[in-house]
C-alpha positions as CSV (number, residue, x, y, z in Angstrom):
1,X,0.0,0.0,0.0
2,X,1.5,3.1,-1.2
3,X,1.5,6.2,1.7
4,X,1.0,9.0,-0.3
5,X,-2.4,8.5,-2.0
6,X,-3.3,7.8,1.3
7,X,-2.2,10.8,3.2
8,X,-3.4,12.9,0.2
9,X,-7.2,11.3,0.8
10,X,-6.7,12.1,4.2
11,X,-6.3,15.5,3.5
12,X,-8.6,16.5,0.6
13,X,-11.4,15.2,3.1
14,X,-10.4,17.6,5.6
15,X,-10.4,20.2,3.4
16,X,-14.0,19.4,2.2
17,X,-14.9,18.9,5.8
18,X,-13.3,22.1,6.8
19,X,-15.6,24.2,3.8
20,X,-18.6,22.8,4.8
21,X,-18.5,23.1,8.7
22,X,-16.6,26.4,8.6
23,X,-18.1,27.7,5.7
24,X,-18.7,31.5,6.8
25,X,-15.7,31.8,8.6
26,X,-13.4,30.3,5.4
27,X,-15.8,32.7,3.0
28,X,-14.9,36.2,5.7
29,X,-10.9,34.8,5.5
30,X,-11.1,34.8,1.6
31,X,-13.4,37.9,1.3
32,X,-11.1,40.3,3.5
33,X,-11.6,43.0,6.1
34,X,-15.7,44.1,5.7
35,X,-16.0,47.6,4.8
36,X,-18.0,50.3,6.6
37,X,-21.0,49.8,4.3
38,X,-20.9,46.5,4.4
39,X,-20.7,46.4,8.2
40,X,-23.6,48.3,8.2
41,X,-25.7,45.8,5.8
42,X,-24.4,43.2,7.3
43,X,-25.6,44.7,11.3
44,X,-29.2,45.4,9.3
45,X,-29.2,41.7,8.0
46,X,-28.3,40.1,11.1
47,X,-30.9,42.0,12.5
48,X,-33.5,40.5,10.2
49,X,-32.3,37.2,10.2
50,X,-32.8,36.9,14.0
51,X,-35.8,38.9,14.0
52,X,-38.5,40.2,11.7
53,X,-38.2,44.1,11.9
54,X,-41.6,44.8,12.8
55,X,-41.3,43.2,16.1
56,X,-37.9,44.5,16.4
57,X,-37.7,46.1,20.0
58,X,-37.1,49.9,19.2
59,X,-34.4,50.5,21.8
60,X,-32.3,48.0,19.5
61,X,-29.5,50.2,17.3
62,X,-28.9,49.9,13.8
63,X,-25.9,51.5,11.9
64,X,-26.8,53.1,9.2
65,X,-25.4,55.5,6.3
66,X,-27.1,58.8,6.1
67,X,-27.2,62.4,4.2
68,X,-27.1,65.9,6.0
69,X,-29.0,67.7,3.3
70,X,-30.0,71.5,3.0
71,X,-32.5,72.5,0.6
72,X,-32.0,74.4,-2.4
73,X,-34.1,76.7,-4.5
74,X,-34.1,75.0,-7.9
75,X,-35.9,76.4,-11.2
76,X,-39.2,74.3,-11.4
77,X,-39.1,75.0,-15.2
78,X,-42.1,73.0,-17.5
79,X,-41.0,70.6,-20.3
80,X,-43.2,70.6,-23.2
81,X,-43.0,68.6,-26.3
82,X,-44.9,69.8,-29.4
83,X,-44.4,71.6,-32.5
84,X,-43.8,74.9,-35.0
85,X,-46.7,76.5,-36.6
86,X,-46.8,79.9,-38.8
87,X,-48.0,82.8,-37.2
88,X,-50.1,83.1,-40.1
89,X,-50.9,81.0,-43.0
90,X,-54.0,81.8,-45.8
91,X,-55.6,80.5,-48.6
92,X,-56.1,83.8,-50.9
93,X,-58.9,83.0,-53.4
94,X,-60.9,84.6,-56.3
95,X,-63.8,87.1,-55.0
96,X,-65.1,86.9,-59.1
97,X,-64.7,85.2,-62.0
98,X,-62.0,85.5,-64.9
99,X,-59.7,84.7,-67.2
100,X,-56.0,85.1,-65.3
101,X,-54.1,87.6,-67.0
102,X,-51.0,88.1,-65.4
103,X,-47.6,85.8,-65.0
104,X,-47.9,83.5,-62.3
105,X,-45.2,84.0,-59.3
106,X,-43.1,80.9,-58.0
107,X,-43.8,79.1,-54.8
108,X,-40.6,80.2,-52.3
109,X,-40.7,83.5,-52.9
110,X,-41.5,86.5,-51.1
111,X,-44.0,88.9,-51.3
112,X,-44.8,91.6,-49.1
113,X,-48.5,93.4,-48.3
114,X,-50.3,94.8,-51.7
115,X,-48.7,92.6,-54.1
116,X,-50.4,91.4,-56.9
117,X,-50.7,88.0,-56.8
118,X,-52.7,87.5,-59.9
119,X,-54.5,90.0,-62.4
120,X,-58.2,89.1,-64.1
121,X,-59.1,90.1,-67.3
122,X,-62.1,92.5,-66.8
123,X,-64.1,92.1,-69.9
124,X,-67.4,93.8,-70.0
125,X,-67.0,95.2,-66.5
126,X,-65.2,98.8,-68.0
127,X,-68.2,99.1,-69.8
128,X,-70.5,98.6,-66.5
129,X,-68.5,101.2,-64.9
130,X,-69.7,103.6,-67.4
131,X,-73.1,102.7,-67.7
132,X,-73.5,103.2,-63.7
133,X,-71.3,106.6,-64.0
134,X,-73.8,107.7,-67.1
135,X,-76.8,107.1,-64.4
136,X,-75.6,108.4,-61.5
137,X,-74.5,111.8,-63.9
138,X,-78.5,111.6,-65.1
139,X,-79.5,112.0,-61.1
140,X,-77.3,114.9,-60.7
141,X,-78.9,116.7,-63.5
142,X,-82.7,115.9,-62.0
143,X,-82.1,118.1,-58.8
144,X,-81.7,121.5,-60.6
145,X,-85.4,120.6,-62.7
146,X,-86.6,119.8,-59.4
147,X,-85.5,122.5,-57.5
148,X,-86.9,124.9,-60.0
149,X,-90.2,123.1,-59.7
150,X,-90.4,123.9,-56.4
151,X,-89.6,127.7,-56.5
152,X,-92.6,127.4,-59.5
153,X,-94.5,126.2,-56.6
154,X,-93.9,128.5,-54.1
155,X,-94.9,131.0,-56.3
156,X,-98.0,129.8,-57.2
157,X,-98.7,129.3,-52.9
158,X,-97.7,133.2,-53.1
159,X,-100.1,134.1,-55.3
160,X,-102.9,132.2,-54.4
161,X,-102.8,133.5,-50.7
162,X,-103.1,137.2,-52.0
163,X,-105.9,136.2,-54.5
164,X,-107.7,134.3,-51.2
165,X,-107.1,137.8,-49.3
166,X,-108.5,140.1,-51.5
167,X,-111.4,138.3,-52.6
168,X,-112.4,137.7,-48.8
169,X,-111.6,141.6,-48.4
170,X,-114.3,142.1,-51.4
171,X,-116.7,139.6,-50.0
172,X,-116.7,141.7,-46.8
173,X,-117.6,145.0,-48.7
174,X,-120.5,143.2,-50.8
175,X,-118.6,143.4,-53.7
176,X,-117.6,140.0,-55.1
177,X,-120.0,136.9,-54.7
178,X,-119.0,134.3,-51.9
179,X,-118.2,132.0,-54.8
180,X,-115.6,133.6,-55.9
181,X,-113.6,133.8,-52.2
182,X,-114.3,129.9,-52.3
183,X,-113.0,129.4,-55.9
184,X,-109.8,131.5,-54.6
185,X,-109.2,129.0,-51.7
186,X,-109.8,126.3,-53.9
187,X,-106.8,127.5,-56.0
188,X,-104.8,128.4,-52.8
189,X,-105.2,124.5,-51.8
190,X,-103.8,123.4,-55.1
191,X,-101.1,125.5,-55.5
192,X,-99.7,124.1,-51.8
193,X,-100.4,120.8,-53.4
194,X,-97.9,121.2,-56.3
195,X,-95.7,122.8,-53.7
196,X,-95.7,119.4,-51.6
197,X,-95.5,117.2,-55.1
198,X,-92.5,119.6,-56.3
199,X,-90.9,118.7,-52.6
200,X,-91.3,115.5,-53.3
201,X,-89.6,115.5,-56.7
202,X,-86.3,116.6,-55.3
203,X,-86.2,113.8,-52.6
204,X,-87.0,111.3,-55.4
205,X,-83.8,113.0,-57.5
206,X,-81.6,112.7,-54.4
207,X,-82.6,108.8,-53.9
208,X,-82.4,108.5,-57.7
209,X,-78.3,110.1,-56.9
210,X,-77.7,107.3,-54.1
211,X,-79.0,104.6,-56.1
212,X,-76.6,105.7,-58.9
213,X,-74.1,105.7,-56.6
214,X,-74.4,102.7,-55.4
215,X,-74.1,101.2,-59.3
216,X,-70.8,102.6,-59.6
217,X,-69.3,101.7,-56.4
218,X,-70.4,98.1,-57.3
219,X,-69.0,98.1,-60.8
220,X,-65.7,99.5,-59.3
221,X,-65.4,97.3,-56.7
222,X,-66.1,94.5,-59.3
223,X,-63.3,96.2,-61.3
224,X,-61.0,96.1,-58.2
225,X,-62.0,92.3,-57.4
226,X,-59.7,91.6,-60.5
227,X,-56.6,92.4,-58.9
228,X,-56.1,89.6,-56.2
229,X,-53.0,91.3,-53.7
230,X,-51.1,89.6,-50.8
231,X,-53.2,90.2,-47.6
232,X,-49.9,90.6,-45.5
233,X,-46.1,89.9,-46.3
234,X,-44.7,86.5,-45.9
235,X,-43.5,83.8,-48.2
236,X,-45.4,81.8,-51.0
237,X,-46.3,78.4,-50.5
238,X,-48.0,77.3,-53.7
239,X,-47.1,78.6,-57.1
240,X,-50.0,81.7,-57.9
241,X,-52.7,80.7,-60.9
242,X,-51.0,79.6,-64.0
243,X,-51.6,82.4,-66.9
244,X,-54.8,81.7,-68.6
245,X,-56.4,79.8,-65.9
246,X,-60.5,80.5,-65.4
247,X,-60.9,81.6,-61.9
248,X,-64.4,81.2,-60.1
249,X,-65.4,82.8,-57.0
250,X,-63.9,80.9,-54.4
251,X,-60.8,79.4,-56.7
252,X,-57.5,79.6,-54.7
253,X,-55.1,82.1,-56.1
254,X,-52.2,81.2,-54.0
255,X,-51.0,80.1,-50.6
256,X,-49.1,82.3,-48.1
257,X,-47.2,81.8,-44.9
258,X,-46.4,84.4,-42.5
259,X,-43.2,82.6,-40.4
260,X,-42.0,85.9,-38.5
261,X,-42.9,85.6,-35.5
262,X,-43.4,81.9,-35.3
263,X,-45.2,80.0,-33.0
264,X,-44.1,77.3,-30.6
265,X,-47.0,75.3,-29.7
266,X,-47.3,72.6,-27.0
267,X,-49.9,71.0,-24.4
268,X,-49.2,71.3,-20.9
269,X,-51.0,68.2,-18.5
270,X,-53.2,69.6,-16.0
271,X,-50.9,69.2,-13.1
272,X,-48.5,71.6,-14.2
273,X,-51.1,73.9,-15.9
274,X,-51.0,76.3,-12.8
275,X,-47.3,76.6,-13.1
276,X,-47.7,78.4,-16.9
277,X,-48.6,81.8,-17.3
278,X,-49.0,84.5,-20.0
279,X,-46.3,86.3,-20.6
280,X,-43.9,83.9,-18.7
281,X,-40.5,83.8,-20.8
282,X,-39.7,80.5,-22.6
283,X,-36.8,78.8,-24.5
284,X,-37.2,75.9,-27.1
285,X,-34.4,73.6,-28.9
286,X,-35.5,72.7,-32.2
287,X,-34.8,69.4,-33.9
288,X,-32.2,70.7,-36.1
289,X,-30.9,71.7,-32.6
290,X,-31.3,75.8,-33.0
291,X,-31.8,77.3,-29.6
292,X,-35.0,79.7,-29.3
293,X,-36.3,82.2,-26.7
294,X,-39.9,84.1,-26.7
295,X,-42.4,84.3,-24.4
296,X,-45.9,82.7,-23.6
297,X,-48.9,84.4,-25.6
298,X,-51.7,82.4,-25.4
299,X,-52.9,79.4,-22.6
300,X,-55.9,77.4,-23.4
301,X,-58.8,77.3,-20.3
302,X,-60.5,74.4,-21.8
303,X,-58.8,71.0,-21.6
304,X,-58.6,68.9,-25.1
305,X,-61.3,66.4,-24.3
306,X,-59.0,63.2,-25.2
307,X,-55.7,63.8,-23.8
308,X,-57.1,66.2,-20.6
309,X,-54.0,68.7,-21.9
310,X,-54.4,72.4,-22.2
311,X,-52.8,74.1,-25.3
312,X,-49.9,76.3,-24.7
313,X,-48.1,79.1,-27.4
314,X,-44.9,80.6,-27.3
315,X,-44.3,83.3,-29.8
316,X,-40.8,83.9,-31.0
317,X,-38.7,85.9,-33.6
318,X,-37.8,84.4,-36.8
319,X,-36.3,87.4,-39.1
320,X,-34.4,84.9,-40.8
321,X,-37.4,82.4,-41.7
322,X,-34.6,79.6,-41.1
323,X,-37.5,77.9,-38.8
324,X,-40.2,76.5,-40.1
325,X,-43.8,75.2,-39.8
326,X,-44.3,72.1,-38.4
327,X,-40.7,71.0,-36.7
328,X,-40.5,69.0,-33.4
329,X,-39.7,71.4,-31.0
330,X,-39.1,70.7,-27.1
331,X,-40.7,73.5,-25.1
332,X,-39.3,74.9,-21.9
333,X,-41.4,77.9,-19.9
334,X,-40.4,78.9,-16.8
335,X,-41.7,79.1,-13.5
336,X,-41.1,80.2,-10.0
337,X,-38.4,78.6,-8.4
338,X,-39.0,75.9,-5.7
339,X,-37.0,74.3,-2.6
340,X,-36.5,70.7,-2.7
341,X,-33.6,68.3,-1.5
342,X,-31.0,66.1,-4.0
343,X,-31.2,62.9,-2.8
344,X,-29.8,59.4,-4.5
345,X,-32.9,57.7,-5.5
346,X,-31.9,54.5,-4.0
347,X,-33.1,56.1,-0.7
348,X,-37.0,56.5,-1.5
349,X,-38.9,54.0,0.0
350,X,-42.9,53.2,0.9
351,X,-44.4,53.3,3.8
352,X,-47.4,50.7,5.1
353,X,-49.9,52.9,3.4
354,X,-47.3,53.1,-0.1
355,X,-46.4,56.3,0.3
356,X,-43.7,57.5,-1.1
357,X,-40.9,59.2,1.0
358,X,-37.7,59.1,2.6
359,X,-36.6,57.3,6.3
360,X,-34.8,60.4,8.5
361,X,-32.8,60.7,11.5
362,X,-35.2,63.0,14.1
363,X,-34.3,64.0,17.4
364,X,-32.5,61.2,19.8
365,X,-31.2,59.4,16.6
366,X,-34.8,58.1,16.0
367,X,-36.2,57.2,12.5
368,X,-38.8,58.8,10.8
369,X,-40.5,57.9,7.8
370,X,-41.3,61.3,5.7
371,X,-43.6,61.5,3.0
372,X,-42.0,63.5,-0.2
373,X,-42.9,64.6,-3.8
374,X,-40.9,63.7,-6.7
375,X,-40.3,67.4,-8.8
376,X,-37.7,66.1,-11.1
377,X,-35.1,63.0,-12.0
378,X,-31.9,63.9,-13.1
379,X,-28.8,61.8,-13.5
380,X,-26.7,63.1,-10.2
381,X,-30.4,61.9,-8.2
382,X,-33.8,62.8,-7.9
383,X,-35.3,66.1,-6.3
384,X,-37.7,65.8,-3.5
385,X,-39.8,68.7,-2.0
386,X,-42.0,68.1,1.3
387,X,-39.3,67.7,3.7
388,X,-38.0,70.4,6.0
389,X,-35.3,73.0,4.9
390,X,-32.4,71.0,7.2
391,X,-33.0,67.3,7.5
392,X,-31.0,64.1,7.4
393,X,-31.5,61.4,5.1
394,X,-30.9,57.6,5.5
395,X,-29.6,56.3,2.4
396,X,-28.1,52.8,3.4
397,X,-30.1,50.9,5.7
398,X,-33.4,52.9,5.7
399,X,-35.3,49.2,4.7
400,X,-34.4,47.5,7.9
401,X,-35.7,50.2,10.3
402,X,-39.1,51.5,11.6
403,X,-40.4,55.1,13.0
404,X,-39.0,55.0,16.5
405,X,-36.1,52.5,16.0
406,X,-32.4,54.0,17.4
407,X,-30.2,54.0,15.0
408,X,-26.0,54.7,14.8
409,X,-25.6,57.0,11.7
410,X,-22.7,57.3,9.3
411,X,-23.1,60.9,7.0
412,X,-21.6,60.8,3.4
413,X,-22.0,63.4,1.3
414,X,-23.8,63.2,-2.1
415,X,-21.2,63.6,-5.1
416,X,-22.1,66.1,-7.6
C-alpha cells in the first residue's frame, strides 16, 4: 500500500470537511476586512435574520449610512413637447370670375403686403362702370329741374294767398260773390299741393343720386375684385394661378405663410397647468438643434377632451425664416423657483400605506419615515420637496428600520 495516495485522501477530506462546517468563517478569510458599508448591511441583516423588523424592540440600534441635506431653491421650469406653426398662413382666393391675366409668381418666394398676386381680365365690366357713372351723372342733372319746380310752386302758394285775401276783403264790402272767395281757396289748396309734389320730386332726384351711386361703387369694386393682392407679407407656398387659368369665386389664387414671429406650440397636462402663465419667458431647442427664446402668448382654459391637456403658445422671432412650420420642438417655460432636496434615488422607499418618501434621523437618533414629492429625476439623483429645509436622510439601511427604532448614523456626502 502506497503512503502517499493515502495521506493525500486524508487531506482533501479535511479540506472538504473544513468548507462545509466552517463555511462563513473560510468565506470572511477569503473575502477580506468588511467595509464600513458592508458592516452596516451586514448589522441590518443580522438583525433580520434573527428577528423580523416589525417586532424589532425599538431601543435596539442599527448602523446606518445617512445624508445631511440643505434645501435648495431649484428652477421648477415645464417641459413641453410639441411643434412649430406659422404665425399666419391663408388661402387667398378669387372674390369673381375670370380669365388670369398676369404671369404666375413661384412658390418660395417672397411677397410683401399689396402685391399682386394674380391680375383678371375684366371684360365687359369697364363698360359697366360707365353705364352706372352715365346714371348716377342723369340723377345729378334731376335736382336743378326739381329744384326749379319747387320755386314754380312757391310761387303759385304766393299768389294764391293774395288772390284768397282780396277776394275775402271784397266779399266783406259786398262786392264779389262768396263764390268767388271759395273758388280762390280752392286754388290756394292746389297751389300748396304742387308745392308738396314739387318737394317730393327733389327727394325722389336725391334717392335717384344714391342709387346711382351705389351702381358705380359696385362696378368699381367688381373692377377692383380683378386684382387679387397679398393680404400681409410672408413667403409663397404654392405657385400663384398659372396664366390663362378660369378663376371662379372661391378658386384659390395662391397660398401664403407668414413665419415671422413663429409660433411654438405645445400641451401642458393639467398638473402643471397652474405653473404656466402669460407672458412667462420660454426657450425651445428645435430638432435641427437651433436654440430659441420668446415668451408665452396664449394658454388654453379648456382641456382637449381626449388627452385632458391644455394648449400652450410661445411666440418667437424668426427674421431669418430659417425655422419653419411644423418642426418637433421641445418646449421649456419657466416658473417660479422651488425648494427641494438632491437625494440618491436609491433612498426613497414606501411606507405601510405606499407612500412615497424618505426614512430620516429625528431627534434622539430616532427614525422617521417622511412623506416626499418627486419634482424632477436627473442623473446626479432625484429632487424631492415636502421635507423640512435641514433634514438628514438615510440612504443605506433605511429598509431595515421602523419610526421610533435607534439607529448609529454614518453621514456621506452626495457627489455632484
Amino acid at each position: 500500500m502506497k503512503i502517499i495516495p493515502f495521506i493525500t485522501a486524508i487531506l482533501v477530506a479535511g479540506i472538504l470537511g473544513l468548507l462545509i462546517l466552517e463555511r462563513d468563517r473560510v468565506i470572511a478569510f477569503a473575502q477580506g476586512p468588511a467595509t464600513e458599508t458592508t458592516e452596516v448591511v451586514e448589522t441590518a441583516q443580522e438583525a433580520t435574520e434573527e428577528e423580523p423588523v416589525a417586532d424589532a424592540p425599538r431601543d435596539q440600534i442599527v448602523r446606518v449610512v445617512a445624508l445631511a441635506s440643505e434645501a435648495q431653491n431649484i428652477d421648477s421650469a415645464v417641459i413641453l413637447r410639441g411643434r412649430t406653426e406659422a404665425a399666419r398662413q391663408v388661402n387667398v382666393a378669387a372674390e369673381t370670375s375670370g380669365l388670369v391675366v398676369s404671369e404666375p409668381l413661384n412658390k418660395g418666394g417672397y411677397v410683401n403686403i399689396g402685391d399682386v398676386l394674380c391680375e383678371l381680365d375684366p371684360g365687359t365690366r369697364s363698360a359697366s362702370l360707365a353705364e352706372a357713372e352715365a346714371r348716377l351723372a342723369e340723377a345729378r342733372g334731376r335736382v336743378p329741374e326739381a329744384q326749379a319746380s319747387i320755386a314754380e310752386a312757391e310761387a303759385r302758394v304766393r299768389e294764391a294767398n293774395l288772390n284768397v285775401e282780396n277776394a275775402r276783403r271784397l266779399n266783406e264790402r259786398g262786392v264779389s260773390s262768396e263764390t268767388q272767395l271759395i273758388s280762390a281757396e280752392a286754388a290756394a289748396e292746389a297751389a300748396t299741393a304742387g308745392l308738396q309734389r314739387a318737394q317730393s320730386g327733389i327727394a325722389s332726384a336725391q334717392a335717384g343720386i344714391e342709387a346711382a351711386q351705389a351702381g358705380v361703387a359696385s362696378a368699381q369694386a367688381e373692377i377692383d375684385r380683378l386684382t387679387i393682392v397679398a393680404p400681409f407679407s410672408g413667403l409663397l407656398e404654392t405657385d400663384t394661378a398659372e396664366l390663362g387659368t378660369l378663376m371662379q369665386p372661391g378658386a384659390a389664387c395662391a397660398t401664403i405663410v407668414q413665419l415671422d414671429p413663429i409660433k411654438l406650440v405645445g400641451f401642458v397636462p393639467e398638473i402643471d397647468v397652474t405653473k404656466v402663465t402669460v407672458g412667462a419667458r420660454a426657450g425651445a431647442k428645435i430638432a435641427t438643434g437651433a436654440d430659441v427664446a420668446g415668451e408665452v402668448t396664449f394658454l388654453s382654459r379648456s382641456a382637449d377632451e381626449t388627452t385632458r391637456t391644455f394648449r400652450v403658445e410661445v411666440e418667437v422671432p424668426n427674421t431669418d425664416n430659417a425655422i419653419s412650420a411644423g418642426q418637433t420642438v421641445e418646449i421649456v417655460v419657466a416658473s417660479d423657483g422651488r425648494q427641494a432636496h438632491l437625494v440618491p434615488q436609491s433612498s426613497l422607499t414606501l411606507n405601510d400605506d405606499g407612500a412615497l418618501g424618505v426614512r430620516t434621523i429625528a431627534e434622539d437618533n430616532k427614525a422617521l419615515f417622511m412623506p416626499v414629492t418627486l419634482l424632477r429625476d436627473t442623473a446626479e439623483g432625484v429632487w424631492v420637496t415636502d421635507l423640512p429645509d435641514t433634514v438628514n436622510i438615510i440612504t443605506v439601511g433605511q429598509e431595515f428600520v421602523i419610526d421610533g427604532v435607534t439607529v448609529d448614523p454614518t453621514f456621506a456626502e452626495v457627489e455632484g
